[in-house]
C-alpha positions as CSV (number, residue, x, y, z in Angstrom):
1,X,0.1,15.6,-10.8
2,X,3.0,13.3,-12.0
3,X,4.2,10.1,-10.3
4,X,6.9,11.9,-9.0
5,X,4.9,14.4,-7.1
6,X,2.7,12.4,-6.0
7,X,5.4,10.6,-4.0
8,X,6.8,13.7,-2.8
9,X,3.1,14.6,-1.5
10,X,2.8,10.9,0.5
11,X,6.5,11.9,1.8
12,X,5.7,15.5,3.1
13,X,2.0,14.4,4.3
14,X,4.0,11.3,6.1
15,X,6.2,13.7,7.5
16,X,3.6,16.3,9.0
17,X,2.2,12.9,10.6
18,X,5.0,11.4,12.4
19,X,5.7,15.0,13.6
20,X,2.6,14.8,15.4
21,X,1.1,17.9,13.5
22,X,-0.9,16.7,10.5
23,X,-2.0,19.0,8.2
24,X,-5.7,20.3,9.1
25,X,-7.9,19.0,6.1
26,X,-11.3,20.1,5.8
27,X,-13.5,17.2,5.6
28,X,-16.9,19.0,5.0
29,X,-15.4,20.9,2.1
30,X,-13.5,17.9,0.5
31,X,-16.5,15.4,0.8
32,X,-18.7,18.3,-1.0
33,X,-16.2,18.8,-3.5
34,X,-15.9,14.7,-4.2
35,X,-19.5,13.8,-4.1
36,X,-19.4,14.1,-7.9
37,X,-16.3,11.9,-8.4
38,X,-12.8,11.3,-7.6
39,X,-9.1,11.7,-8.8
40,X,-7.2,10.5,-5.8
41,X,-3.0,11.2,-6.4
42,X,-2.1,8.0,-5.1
43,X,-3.2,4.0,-4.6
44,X,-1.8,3.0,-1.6
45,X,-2.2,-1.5,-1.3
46,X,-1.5,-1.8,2.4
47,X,-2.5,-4.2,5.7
48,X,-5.8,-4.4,7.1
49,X,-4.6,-4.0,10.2
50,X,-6.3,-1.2,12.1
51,X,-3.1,0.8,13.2
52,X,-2.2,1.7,9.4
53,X,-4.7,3.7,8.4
54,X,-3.0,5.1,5.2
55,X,-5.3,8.4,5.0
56,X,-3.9,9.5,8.4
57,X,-0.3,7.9,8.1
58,X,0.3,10.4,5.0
59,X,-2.1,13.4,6.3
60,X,-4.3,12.8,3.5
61,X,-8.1,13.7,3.2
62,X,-11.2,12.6,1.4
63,X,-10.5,11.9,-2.0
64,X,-6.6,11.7,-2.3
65,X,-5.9,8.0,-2.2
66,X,-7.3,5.4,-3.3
67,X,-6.4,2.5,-0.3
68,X,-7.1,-1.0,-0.7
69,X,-6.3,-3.0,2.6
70,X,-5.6,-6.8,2.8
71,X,-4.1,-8.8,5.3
72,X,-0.4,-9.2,4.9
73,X,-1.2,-6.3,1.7
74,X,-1.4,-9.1,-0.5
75,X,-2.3,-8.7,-4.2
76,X,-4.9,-10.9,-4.6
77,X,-7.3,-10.9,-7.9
78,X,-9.5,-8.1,-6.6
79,X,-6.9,-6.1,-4.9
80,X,-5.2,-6.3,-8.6
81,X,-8.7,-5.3,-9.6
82,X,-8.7,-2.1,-7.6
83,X,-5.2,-1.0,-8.0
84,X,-6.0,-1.7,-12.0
85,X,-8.9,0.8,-11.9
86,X,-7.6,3.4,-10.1
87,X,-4.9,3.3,-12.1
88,X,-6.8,3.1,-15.6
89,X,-9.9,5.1,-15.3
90,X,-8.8,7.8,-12.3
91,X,-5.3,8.1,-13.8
92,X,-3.6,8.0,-10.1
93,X,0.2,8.1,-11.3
94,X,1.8,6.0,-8.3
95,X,0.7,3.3,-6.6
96,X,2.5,2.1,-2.5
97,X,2.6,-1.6,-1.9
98,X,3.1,-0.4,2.0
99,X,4.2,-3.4,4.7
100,X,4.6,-2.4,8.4
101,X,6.6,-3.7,11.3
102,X,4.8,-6.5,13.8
103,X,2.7,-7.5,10.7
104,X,0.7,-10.6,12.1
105,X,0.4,-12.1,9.2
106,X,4.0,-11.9,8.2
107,X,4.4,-13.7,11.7
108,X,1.8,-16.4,11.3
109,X,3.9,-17.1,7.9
110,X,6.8,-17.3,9.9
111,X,5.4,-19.2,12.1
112,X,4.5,-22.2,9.8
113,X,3.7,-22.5,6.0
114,X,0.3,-23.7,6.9
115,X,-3.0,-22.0,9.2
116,X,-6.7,-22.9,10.2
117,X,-9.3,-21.6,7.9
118,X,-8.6,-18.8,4.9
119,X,-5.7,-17.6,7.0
120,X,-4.2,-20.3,5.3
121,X,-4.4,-18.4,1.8
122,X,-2.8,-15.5,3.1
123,X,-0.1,-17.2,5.0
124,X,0.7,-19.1,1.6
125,X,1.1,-15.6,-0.5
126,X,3.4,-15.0,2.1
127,X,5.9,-18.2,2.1
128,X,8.0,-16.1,-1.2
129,X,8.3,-13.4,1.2
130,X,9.7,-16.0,4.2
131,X,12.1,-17.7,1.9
132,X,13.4,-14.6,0.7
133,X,13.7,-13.1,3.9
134,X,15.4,-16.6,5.8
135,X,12.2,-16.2,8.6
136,X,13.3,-13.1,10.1
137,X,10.1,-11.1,9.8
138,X,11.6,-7.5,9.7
139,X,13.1,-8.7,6.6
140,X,10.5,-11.0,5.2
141,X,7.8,-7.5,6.0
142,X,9.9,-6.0,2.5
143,X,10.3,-9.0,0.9
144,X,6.6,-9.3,0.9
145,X,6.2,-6.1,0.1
146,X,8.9,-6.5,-3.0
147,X,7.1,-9.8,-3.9
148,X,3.7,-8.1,-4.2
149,X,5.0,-5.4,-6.9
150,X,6.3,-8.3,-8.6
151,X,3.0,-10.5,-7.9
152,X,1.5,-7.1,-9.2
153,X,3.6,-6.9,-12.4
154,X,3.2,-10.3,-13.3
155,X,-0.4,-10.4,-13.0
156,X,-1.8,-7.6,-14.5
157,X,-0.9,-6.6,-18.0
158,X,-2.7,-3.2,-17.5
159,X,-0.3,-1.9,-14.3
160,X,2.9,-3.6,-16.5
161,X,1.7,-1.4,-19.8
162,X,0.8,1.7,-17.6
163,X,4.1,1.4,-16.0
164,X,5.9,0.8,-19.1
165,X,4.5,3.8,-20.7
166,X,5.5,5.9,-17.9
167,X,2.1,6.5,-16.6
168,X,2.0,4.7,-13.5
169,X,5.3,4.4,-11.0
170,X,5.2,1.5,-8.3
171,X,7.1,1.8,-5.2
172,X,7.3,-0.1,-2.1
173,X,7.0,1.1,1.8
174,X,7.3,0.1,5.1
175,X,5.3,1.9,8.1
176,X,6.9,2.0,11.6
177,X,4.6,2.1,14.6
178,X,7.0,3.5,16.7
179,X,8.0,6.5,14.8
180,X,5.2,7.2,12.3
181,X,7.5,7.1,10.2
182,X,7.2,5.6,6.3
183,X,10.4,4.3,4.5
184,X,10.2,4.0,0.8
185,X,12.7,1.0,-0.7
């Protein structure tokens, strides 16, 4: 499966999910079928937040993405990491930075450009996305989710030469809680 289809397969899966009729996956049979490896169509880099769970959001099953969550979706060293191996050894053609509405850690950097504890690190990766997006934080949610591709692209020569040589596509997303619904930029 190329980029291209793979993107039309999160699109139609997306779909069949905010249509309230996912598609009917057989977990028994896909976990069998996996135990001996995987070759997921997609990475998905999205929010930890427990109401986008990427796997249901795109009426995927076991085996079809590869999902790394952070807080705020940030690229950080091992996310990069992840996205660089899925990419690289299971050959996944596309990889979704995905942001969603209500983010609360696109609020918290919002907020203020400083927070208690390790939040603090993720409400920092977030301050390009703030300025870019003058605080409002429907529009700072895709400029975060534009400044980690370009986090992405400047930190890992791997994804840059796999993108390069056609062999990976990176797109952005943003999920809406109130219609299901995924928007591709």
């Amino acid at each position: 499966m190329d980029a291209g289809e793979s993107l039309e397969r999160l699109k139609e899966g997306n779909r069949l999910f905010s249509s309230g009729k996912p598609s009917g996956k057989d977990l028994a049979s896909q976990r069998k079928a996996t135990a001996g490896g995987q070759s997921p169509y997609a990475i998905v880099l999205t929010c930890s937040d427990s109401r986008v769970p990427p796997e249901h959001i795109f009426s995927s099953g076991i085996g079809e993405l590869f999902v790394i969550r952070t807080a705020g979706n940030i690229a950080d060293s091992v996310a990069i990491g992840s996205i660089e191996y899925a990419a690289e050894h299971l050959h996944a053609p596309l990889l979704v930075v995905m942001g969603h509405e209500s983010c609360g850690a696109v609020n918290a950097a919002c907020a203020s450009d400083c927070a208690p504890g390790n939040i603090n690190t993720i409400v920092r990766e977030i301050q390009p996305a703030v300025r870019a997006g003058a605080k409002e934080p429907s529009k700072v949610i895709e400029a975060n989710v534009k400044c980690v591709l370009n986090t992405i692209r400047k930190k890992s020569e791997i994804l840059r030469l796999l993108e390069k040589g056609g062999k990976l596509k990176m797109a952005g997303a943003v999920y809406s809680f109130s219609t299901g619904a995924v928007s591709f930029l």
